[in-house]
Every structure is written in structure tokens, then in C-alpha cells.
C-alpha positions in Angstrom: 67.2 47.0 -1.1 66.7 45.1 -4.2 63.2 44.1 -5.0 64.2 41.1 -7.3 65.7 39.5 -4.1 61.9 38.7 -3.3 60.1 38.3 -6.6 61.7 37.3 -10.0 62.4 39.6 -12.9 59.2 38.4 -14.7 56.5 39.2 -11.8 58.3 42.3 -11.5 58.0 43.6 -15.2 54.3 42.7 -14.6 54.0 44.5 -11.6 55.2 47.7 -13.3 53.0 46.4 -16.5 49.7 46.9 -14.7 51.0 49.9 -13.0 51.1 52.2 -15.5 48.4 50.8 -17.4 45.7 51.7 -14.7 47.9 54.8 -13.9 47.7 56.0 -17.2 44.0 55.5 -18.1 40.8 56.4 -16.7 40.0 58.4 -13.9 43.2 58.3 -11.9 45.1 60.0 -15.1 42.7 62.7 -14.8 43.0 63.3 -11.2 46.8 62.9 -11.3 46.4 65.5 -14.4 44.0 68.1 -12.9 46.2 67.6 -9.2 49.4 68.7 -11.7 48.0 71.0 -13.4 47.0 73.2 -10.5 50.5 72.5 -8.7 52.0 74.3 -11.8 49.7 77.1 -11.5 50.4 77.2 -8.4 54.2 76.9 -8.0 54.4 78.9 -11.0 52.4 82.1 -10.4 51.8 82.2 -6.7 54.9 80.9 -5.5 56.8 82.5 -7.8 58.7 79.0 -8.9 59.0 78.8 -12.3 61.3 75.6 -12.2 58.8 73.5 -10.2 56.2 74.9 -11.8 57.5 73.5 -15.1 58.4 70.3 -13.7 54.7 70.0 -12.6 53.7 70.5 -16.3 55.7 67.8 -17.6 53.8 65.6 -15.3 50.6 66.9 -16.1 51.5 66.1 -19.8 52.5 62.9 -18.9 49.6 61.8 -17.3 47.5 63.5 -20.2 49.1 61.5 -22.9 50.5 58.9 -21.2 47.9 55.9 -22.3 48.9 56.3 -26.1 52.6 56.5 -25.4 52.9 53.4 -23.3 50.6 51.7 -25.8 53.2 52.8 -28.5 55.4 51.7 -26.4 54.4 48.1 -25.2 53.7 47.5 -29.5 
């Protein structure tokens, strides 16, 4: 299934454009950040996963600093 077969390449980079820029800001980064956060803790100490529990750090730093990398970025 190839998404540009419906939309063109341009709509599509602006899909993704406004996609990260309201997931990476505001309130939703913070929820995604706090619901990471305690999915590591969680993995990591209670379910004795350290590899998942690692990978849900990463996302929680993502979604921490995400805004000012994808404004470095989009510069």
C-alpha cells in the first residue's frame, strides 16, 4: 500500500509536517512523555525488561525534546 498512490508527494510532506509539530509540542508531548516514562519504569523494574525499558526511555526523550530538534531540523 503506497500512500502517494492517493495524495501527491507535497500533501504528504505536509501531512507529516503538522504531525509532528502538534505531536511534539504542548500537551500531547507531555502526555506521550509522562505515558513513556512510566512504561520504562515499569518494563524496567517490575517486569524485569531492561531492553524495553530502555526503548521506552528513548521515546520519552524524544517526546521531551523533540519540539527544538524538529525546529532545528525544519531550519
Amino acid at each position: 500500500m503506497n500512500p502517494l498512490d492517493y495524495v501527491n508527494e507535497e500533501e504528504y510532506g505536509q501531512m507529516w509536517a503538522i504531525i509532528f509539530e502538534n505531536l511534539f509540542s504542548g500537551n500531547i508531548a507531555r502526555a506521550l512523555a509522562l505515558m513513556c516514562l512510566l512504561a520504562s519504569m515499569w518494563f524496567w523494574i517490575r517486569r524485569k525488561q531492561p531492553a524495553l525499558g530502555f526503548i521506552f526511555v528513548i521515546f520519552t526523550v524524544i517526546f521531551a525534546f523533540g519540539q527544538p530538534l524538529v525546529e532545528v531540523w525544519a531550519s
